[in-house]
N, C-alpha and C positions, 0 to 999 in steps of 0.2 A: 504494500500500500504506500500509497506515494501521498506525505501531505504539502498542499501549496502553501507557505509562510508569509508568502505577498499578500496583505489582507484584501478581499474579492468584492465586487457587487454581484448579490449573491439573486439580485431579480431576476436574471436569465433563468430560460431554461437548458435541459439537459444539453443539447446544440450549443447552444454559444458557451457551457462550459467544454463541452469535450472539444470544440475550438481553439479555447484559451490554454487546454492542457494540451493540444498537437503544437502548437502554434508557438505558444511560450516555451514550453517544456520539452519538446519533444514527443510526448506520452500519446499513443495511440489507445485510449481508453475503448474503441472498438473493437481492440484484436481479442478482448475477453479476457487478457492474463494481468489488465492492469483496474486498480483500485482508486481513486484519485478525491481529496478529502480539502476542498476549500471550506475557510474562513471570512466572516465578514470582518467589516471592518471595525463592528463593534465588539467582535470576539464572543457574542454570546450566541452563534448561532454557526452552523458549519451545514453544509452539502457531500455529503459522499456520491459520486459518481460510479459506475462499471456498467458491465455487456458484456453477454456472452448470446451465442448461438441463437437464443429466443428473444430477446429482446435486450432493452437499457434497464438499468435502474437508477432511479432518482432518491436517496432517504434523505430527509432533514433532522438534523440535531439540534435540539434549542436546550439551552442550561439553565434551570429554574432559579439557582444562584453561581453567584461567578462569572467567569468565562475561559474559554478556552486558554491557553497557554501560547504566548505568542515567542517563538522557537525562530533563534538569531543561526543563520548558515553564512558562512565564509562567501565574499563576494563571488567566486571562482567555481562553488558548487553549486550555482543556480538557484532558484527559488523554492524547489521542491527539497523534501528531507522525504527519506525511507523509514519505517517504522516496523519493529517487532512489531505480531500478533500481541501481545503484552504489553506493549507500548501504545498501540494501536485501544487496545481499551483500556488503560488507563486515559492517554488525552481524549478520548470521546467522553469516560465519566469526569471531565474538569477536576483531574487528577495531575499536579504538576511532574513533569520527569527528570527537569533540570532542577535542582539547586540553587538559587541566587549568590553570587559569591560573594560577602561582602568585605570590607578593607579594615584591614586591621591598624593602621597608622594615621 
């Protein structure tokens, strides 16, 4: 599962995100073997995309408190991060994965 970390306008439909994931990312969300997990920009609501053989599927996540965990990538590794199955449901439950680090001087 591939999540986008670019926060998303999450109004479109399934189309103009599996667009935005060929298009930006690379990610061919059609071929069936990919998972693809936009964020809004308010962080309290996410899109899972995929497809396989029978059709698309569309789920929406909304977080009744919180929000999602907004996850910093290296300029050089594009805007998508990959996610354990475990990691993958932790961030959907508004579960942080990272640590904040903070300064000790």
């Amino acid at each position: 599962m591939s999540l986008v970390v670019t926060p998303t306008d999450l109004r479109g439909s399934f189309q103009k995100l599996c667009s935005i994931a060929q298009t930006m990312m690379n990610i061919d969300v059609m071929s069936g073997s990919e998972t693809v997990v936009f964020i809004s920009k308010s962080a309290k609501l996410c899109k899972i995309i995929t497809a396989d053989e029978r059709g698309s599927v569309v789920i929406v996540r909304r977080l009744n408190k919180g929000t999602f965990e907004r996850i910093m990538v290296k300029v050089e590794d594009g805007s998508a991060q990959l996610l354990s199955v475990y990691e993958q449901e932790q961030y959907l439950n508004g579960i942080r994965l990272y640590e904040k680090c903070s300064r000790y001087w």
